[in-house]
N, C-alpha and C positions, 0 to 999 in steps of 0.2 A: 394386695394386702388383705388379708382376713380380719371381719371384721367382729366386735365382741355383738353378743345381746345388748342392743339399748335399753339402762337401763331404768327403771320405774321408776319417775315423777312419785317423790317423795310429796307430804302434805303440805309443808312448810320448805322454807329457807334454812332453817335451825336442824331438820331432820336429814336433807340433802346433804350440811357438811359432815355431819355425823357418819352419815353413811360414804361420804367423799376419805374422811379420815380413815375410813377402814379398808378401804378398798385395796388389794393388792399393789406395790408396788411397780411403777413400771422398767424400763429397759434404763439402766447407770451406766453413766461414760464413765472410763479409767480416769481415778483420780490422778493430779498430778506426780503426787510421791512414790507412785508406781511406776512409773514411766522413765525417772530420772531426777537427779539431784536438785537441792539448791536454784535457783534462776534459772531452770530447764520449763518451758512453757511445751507442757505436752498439746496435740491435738484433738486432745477432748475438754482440754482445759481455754480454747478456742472458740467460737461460738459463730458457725461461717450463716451470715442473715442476710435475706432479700428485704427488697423495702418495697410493695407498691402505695404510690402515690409518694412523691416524692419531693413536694413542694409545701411551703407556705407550714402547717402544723406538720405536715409527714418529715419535712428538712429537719426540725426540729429531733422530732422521735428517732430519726437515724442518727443523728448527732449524737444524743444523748444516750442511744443506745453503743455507740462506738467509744463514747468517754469513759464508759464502764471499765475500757483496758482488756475486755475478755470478749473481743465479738471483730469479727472481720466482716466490713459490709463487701457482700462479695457479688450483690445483682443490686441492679434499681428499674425500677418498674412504674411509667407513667407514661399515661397518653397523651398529655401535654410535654413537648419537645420543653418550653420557655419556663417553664414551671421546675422542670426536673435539670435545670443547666449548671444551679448551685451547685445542687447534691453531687452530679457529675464532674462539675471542676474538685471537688474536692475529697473524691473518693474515684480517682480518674480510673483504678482496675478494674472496680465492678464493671462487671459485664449491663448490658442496659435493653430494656427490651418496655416494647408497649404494651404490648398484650401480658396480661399476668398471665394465663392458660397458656399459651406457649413458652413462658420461663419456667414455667412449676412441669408441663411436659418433657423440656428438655432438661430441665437445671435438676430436678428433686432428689436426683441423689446425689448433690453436693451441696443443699442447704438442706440446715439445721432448722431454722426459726426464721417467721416472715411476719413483717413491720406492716400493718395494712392501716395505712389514714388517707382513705378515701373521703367521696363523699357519704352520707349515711346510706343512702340507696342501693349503694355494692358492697358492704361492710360485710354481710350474710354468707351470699355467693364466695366471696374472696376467699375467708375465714374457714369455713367448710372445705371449702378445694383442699388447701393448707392441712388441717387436721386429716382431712383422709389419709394425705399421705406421710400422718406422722410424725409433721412438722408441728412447734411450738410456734404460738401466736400470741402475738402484741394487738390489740385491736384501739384504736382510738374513738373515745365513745362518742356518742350514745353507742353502746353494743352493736345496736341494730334499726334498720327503721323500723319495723314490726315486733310486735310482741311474740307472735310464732316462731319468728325468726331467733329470738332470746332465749326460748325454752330450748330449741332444737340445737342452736350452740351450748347450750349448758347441756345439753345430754352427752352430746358429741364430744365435749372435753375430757369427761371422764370414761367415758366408749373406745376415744382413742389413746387415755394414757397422754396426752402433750400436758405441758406450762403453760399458763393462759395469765394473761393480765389485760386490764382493760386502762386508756390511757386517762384517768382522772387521778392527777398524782396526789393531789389534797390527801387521798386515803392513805397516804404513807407520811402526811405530815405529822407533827408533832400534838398539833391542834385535836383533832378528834379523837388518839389516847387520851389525852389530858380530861376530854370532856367524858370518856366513857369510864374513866379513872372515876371522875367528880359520882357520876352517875352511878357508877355498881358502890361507892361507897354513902349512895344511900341521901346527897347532899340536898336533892331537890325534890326527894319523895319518889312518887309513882310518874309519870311522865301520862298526862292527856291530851295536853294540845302542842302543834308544830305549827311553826308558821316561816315559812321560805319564801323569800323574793328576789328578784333580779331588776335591773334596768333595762337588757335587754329585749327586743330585738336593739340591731344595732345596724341593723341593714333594712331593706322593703319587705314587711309583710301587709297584709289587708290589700292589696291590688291587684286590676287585672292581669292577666298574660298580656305582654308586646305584641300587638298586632302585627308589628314589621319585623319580618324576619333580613336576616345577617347573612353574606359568606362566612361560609369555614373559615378559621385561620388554618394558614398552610402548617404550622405545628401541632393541630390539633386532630385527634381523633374522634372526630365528636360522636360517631356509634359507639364505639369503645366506650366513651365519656358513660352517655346515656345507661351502658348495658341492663340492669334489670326495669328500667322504667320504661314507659309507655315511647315513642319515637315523638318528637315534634321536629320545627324547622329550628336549627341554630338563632337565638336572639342574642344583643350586647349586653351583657351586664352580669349574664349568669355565672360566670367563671370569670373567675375561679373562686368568690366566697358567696356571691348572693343567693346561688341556689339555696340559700338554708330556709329560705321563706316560703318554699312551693314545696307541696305533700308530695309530688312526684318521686323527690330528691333528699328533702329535710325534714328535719321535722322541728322545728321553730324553734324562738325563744326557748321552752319547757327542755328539748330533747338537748337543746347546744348546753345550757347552764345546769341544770337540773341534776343530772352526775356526776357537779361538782360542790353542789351545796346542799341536797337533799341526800347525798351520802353521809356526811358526817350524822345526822339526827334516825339515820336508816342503819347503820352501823350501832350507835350508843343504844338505840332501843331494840337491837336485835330483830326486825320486823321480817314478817313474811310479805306475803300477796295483802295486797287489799282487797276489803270486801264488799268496799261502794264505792260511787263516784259519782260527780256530780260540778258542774261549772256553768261560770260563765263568762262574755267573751265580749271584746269592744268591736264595734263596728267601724268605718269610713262614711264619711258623704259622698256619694253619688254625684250631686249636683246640690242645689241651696237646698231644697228640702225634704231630701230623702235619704235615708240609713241606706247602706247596702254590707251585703256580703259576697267574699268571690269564694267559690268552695275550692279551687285551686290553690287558694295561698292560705299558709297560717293569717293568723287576727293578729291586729295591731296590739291587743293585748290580753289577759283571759285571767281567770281566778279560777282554780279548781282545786276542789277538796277531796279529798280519799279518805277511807276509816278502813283503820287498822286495828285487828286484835293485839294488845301487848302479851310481854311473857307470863303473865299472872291474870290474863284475861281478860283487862279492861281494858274499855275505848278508849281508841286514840286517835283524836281528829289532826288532818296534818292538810294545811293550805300550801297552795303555790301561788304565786302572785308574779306577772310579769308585767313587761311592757309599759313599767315605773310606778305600777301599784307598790301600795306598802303596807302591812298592815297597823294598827294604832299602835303609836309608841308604847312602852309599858309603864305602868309609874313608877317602877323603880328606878328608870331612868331618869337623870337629869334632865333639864329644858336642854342646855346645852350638850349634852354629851351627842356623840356619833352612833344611831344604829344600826347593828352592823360593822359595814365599812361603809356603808351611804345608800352607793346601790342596788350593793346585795347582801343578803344574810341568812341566818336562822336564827330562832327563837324555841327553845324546849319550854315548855312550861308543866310543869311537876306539882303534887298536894303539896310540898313544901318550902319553892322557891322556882326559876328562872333560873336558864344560861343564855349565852347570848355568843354566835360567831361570826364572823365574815368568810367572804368568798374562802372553799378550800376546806371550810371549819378550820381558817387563819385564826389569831386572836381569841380564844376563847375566854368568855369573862360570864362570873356569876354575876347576876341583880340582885339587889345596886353593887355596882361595878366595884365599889370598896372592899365586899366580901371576899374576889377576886383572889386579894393579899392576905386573908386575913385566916384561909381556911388553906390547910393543910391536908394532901390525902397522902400515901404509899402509892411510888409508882411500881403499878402492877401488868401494868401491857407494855410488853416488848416495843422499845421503837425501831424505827429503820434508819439505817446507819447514812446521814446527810437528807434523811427527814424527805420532802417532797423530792428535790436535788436525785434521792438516791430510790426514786421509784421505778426506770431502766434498768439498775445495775441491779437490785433486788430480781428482777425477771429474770436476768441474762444470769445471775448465779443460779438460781431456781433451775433454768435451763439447763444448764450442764451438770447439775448433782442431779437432777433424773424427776420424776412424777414419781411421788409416792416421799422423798428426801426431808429433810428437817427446813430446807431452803424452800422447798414447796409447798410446805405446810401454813409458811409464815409468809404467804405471798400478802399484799394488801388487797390485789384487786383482780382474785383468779373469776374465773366464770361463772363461779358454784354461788359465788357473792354479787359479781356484776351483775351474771343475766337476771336475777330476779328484780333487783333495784333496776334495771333498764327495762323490767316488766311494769313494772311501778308508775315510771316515768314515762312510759307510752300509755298507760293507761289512761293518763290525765289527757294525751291528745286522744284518744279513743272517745272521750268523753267530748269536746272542742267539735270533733267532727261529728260523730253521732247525727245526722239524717236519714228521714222516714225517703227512700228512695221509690215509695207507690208515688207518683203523680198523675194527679187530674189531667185527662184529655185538655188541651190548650192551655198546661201551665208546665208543659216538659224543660222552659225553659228555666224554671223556680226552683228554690230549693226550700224545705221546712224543716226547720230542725227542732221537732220537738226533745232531742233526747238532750237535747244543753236543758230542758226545761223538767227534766225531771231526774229522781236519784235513779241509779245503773247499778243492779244489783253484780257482784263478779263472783263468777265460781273460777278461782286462781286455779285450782287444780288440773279443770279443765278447760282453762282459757276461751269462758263463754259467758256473754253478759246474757241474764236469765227474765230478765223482764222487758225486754226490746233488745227482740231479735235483730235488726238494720243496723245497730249498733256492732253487731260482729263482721260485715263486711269489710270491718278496718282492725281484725284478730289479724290475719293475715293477705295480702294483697297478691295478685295475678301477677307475674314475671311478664314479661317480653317476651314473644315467641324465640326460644332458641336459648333461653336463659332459664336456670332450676338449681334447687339447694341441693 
């Protein structure tokens, strides 16, 4: 397949869909009424989808992608046998393969679009293979574990002409029109500060690696598992969700929630790149009197801020708070009211007023929560038809009217929008991890991390922190021998 000019890293996120919008049309399947009458389902009006990763969130995305009515799951793809036996009893045709590189070698000219809910560590590789040859991608966020990796898929989507959605359905719900409604009609002013949090982790982070390694199970592939990360020995506990706590594989708290709650207020305010960073992070005890850190695993919990330029120029400070931080209630909230939804949230704060939503950008409500009812706007953003419910079936028509279509235009969560927001969103672990990797003769076993202690200038354009360099060893990570984008 010939491939176009990659093309040029726009300045912004605002200038990329601009130029995303203009871009030639790609390859249209035969609508149906060409084909045949009334109740004739032509086969472009079909949508034939592999799924890798096929358990636990991927069961789900196949599911929801076959509810649509317009999509035949026609491969499934997992290197867990026990993981993938749902998907299998209940889509018994699909053909079933571990390896995704030998489904995508043998199968690619009979699938359309491919369902990838891995872990975050193969999201990249997966993704890419897919788009080379053409096919439309579903990816389940975080986008990517690295931020290289986000820019190179967001080039690659409109390079190749595919439909691209990432899987945080919140952005199709109801909730963040509503709030960008409130917002373009001027309700709360200029927007300067964000403030997002989670309860999350919800599994082990802050700890060592297992010293005792594990058998295989006989269902598992566990190199296959591994593919772009470093090799270790099999431990219990990792699989099927707690990898999310070790940088090898996850990428924490920030990376699981973060593209579900920091989207709606990245969406309302139109944002590009950040242009600094800066955090900090909770530690564990060691033993009775000592803090530690493992650089292996995400923190038990961390605060990080990024600054963003708004559309009109002005600063906009925007917190993340995990790991059951919260930031001070507002006062225009009641003693009693819910912020949030408890455990997680956002908060816009504007020159002229506060919004407030939960997980999703669920519920959205002005401050004090009264104003809510009281203030009327014109709904002027398009919704999606069954709201989050209809953020699959939104792809899968996107998919079949073509790249470049009116269905593609109004996707919620194409690439051109995800990858930058899952640049956003790694940034802030960019910033968590950030250590000086010189160490002293007889301290190789230490880690310092002065870059949690100071601001991290970002040139987003060219994805390099400009005043601590060590800082960029985590722009992009080393593959596995044998593994490459």
């Amino acid at each position: 397949m010939k491939k176009d000019q990659s093309p040029k890293q726009n300045n912004s996120r605002r200038d990329f869909l601009k130029s995303s919008a203009l871009a030639v049309a790609g390859f249209y399947l035969v609508p149906r009424h060409v084909l045949g009458g009334p109740g004739f389902t032509a086969p472009s009006d079909m949508l034939n989808v592999a799924g890798i990763g096929v358990g636990g969130m991927g069961y789900n995305d196949v599911t929801g992608v076959y509810k649509s009515g317009k999509a035949n799951i026609a491969y499934l793809c997992d290197v867990d046998d026990r993981r993938a036996a749902k998907a299998r009893q209940e889509h018994p045709k699909a053909k079933y393969y571990k390896d995704y590189r030998e489904m995508l070698e043998k199968e690619h000219g009979n699938i359309d679009a491919v369902i990838i809910s891995t872990p975050d560590h193969n999201h990249a590789v997966q993704a890419m293979a897919a788009m080379q040859l053409g096919k439309h991608v579903y990816v389940q966020k975080p986008l990517t574990h690295d931020i290289y990796e986000a820019r190179k898929l967001t080039e690659a989507a409109e390079e190749y002409k595919v439909v691209t959605q990432m899987g945080n359905q919140g952005s199709s719900g109801e909730g963040v029109r509503q709030m960008m409604e409130w917002y373009n009609a001027g309700i709360i002013g200029e927007a300067h500060t964000v403030r997002c949090w989670t309860d999350r982790p919800v599994w082990p982070q802050g700890i060592p690696w297992p010293q005792e390694s594990k058998p295989v199970p006989d269902e598992l592939d566990w190199d296959l598992w591994l593919g772009t990360a470093p090799y270790r020995e099999y431990v219990d506990g990792l699989v099927p969700f707690n990898w999310r706590g070790w940088w090898d594989y996850g990428t924490g708290a920030l990376g699981d929630m973060a593209c579900h709650i920091m989207e709606s207020p990245f969406r309302v305010l139109n944002l590009g790149y950040p242009t600094e960073a800066e955090c900090s992070v909770g530690s564990v005890y060691v033993d009775e009197f000592k803090r530690g850190y493992f650089p292996d695993s995400c923190p038990p919990s961390s605060h990080v801020t990024l600054n963003f330029k708004g559309e009109k120029g002005q600063d906009i400070q925007f917190h993340w708070m995990d790991g059951g931080i919260q930031p001070t209630r507002p006062e225009e909230l009641e003693p009693n009211e819910t912020m949030g939804d408890g455990g997680n949230g956002v908060i816009i704060e504007g020159t002229k007023g506060k919004m407030m939503a939960s997980t999703y950008g669920r519920d959205p409500r002005l401050l004090p929560t009264s104003r809510t009812d009281e203030v009327n706007v014109p709904k002027t953003v398009a919704r999606v038809e069954d709201g989050e419910a209809g953020h699959y079936k939104q792809w899968v028509n996107a998919c079949i009217a073509g790249h470049g279509s009116e269905e593609f235009n109004n996707l919620s969560s194409p690439f051109s929008i995800a990858g930058p927001l899952t640049e956003s969103v790694l940034m802030g672990n960019l910033a968590i991890r950030s250590y000086d990797i010189r160490k002293p003769a007889g301290q190789e076993g230490r880690y310092n991390y002065p870059g949690r202690h100071i601001k991290l200038l970002w040139d987003g354009d060219n994805m390099k922190v400009t005043n601590f360099d060590d800082a960029n060893q985590f722009v992009k990570r080393e593959y596995r021998e044998g593994w490459s984008l």
